[in-house]
SERO-4910 file (N, C-alpha, C, O; in steps of 0.05 Angstrom, whole numbers):
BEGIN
 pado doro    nc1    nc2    nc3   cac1   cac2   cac3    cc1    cc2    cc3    oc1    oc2    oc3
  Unk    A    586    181    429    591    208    422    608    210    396    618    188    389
  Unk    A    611    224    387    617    239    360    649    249    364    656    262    383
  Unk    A    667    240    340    691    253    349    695    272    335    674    280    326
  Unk    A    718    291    325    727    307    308    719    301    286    700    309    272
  Unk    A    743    279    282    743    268    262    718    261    238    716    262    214
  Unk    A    697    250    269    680    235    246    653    265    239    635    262    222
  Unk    A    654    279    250    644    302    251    655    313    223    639    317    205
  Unk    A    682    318    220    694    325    185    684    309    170    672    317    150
  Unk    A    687    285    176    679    266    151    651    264    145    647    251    124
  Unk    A    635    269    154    607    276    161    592    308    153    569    309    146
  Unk    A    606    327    154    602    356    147    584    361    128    564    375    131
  Unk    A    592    346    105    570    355     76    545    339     81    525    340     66
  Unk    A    545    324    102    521    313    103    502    333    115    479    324    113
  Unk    A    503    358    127    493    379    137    464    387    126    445    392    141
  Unk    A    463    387     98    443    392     87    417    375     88    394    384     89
  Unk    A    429    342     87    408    324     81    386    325    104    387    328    128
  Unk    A    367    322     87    331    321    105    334    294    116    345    274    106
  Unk    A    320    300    142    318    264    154    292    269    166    285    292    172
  Unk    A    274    244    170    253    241    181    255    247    212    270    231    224
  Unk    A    242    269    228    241    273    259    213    278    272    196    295    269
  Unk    A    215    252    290    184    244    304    186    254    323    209    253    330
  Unk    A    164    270    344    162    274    362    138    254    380    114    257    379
  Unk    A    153    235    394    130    212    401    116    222    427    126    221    449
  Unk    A     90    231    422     74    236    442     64    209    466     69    208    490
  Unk    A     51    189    450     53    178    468     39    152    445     32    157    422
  Unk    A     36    126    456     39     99    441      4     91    462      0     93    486
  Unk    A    -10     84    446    -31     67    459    -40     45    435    -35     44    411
  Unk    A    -59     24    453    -74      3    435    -96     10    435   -103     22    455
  Unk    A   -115      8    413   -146     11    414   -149     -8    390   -134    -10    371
  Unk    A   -174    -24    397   -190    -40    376   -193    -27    351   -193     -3    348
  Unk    A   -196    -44    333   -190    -30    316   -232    -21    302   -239     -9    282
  Unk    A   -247    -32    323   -269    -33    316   -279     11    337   -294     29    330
  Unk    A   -258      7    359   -256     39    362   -247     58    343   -259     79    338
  Unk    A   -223     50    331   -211     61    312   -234     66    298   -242     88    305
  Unk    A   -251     54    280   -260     65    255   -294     79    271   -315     82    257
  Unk    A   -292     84    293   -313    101    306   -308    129    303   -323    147    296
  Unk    A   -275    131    315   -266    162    320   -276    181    298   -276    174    274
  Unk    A   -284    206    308   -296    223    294   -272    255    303   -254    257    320
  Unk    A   -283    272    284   -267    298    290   -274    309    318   -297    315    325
  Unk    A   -253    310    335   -271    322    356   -264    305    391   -262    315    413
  Unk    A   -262    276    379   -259    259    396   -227    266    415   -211    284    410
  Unk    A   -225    252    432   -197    261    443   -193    229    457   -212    215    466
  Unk    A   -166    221    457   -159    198    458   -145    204    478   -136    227    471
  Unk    A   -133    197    506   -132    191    531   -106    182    538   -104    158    536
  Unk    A    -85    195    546    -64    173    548    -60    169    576    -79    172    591
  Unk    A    -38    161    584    -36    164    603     -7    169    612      6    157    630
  Unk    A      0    186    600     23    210    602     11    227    609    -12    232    604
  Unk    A     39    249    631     26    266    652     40    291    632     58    287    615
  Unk    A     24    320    639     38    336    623     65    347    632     69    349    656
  Unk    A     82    355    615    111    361    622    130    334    621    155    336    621
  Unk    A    114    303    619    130    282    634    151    281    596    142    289    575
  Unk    A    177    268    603    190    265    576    179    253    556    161    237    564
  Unk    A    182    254    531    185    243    507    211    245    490    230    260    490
  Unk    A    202    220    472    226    214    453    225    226    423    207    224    406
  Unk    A    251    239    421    241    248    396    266    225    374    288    221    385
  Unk    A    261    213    349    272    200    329    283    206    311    266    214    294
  Unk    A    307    209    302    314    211    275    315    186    253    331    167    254
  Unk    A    295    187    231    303    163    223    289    147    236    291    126    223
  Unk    A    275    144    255    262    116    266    279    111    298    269     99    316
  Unk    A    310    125    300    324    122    318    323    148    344    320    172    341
  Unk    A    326    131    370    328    156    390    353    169    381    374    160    370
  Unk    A    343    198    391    366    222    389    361    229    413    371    217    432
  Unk    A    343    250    415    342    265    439    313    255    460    300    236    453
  Unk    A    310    263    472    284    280    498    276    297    507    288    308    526
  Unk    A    258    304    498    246    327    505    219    328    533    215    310    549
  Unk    A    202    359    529    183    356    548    164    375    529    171    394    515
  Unk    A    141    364    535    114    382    525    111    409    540    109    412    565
  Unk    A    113    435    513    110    467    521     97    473    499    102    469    475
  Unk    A     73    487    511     66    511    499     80    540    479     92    558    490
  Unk    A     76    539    457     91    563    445     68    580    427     55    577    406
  Unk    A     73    598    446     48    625    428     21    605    436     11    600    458
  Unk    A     15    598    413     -7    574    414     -3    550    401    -24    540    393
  Unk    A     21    537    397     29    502    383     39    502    413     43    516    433
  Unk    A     38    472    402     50    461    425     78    449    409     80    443    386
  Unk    A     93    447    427    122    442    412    134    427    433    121    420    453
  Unk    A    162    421    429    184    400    438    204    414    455    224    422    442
  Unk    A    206    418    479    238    424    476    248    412    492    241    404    514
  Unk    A    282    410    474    300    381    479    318    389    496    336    406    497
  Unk    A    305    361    521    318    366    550    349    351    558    363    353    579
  Unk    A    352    336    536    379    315    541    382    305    509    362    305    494
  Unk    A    405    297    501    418    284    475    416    251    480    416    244    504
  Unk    A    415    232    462    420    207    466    439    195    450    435    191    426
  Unk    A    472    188    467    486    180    448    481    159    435    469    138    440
  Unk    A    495    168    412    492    143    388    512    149    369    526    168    368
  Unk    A    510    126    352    534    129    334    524    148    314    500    151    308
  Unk    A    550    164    301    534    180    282    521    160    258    498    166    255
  Unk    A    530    135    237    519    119    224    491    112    230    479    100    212
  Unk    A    479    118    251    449    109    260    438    124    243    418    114    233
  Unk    A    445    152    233    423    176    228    429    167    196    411    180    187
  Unk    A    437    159    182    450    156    163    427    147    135    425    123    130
  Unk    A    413    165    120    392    139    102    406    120     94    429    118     85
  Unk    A    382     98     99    388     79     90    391     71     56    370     76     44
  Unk    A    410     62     43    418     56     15    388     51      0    371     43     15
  Unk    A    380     54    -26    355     39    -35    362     16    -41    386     11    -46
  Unk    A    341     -5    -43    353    -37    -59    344    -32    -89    325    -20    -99
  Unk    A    364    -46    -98    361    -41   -123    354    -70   -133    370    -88   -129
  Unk    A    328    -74   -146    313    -95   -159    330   -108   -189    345    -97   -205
  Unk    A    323   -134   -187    340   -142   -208    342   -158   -227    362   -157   -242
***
């Protein structure tokens, strides 16, 4: 968890954009299926509806959510937090070539 402190020292970072995944769900397929799929097709998981998913910041768990209906999207909403350090969310530096 997050203290005061590092919450102040952290503040101006408020603005920055970070990458956020909502992971439906992970399967394997050949890759000789892969280049079959057509528009239209529907791929099978074997997640139940409502059951949790992980959503990422950055590549990293944050939260969990559950699959809902809104209007007509389907969307996320986040059922629990996952602690972590705040530095996890943090971009990473570029390398600089040389």
């Amino acid at each position: 968890m997050t203290t005061d402190g590092e919450r102040s020292r952290l503040q101006h970072l408020g603005d920055t954009e970070v990458e956020a995944v909502v992971e439906l769900a992970r399967m394997r397929l050949s890759l000789g299926r892969a280049r079959h799929l057509r528009p239209g097709d529907v791929l099978v998981t074997d997640r139940l509806a409502g059951e949790r998913m992980a959503l990422r910041i950055n590549g990293v768990p944050f939260a969990e959510g559950e699959t809902v209906v809104l209007n007509t999207a389907m969307a996320c909403r986040v059922t629990g937090m996952v602690p972590l350090p705040v530095t996890a969310l943090l971009p990473t530096p570029a390398v600089q070539g040389g």
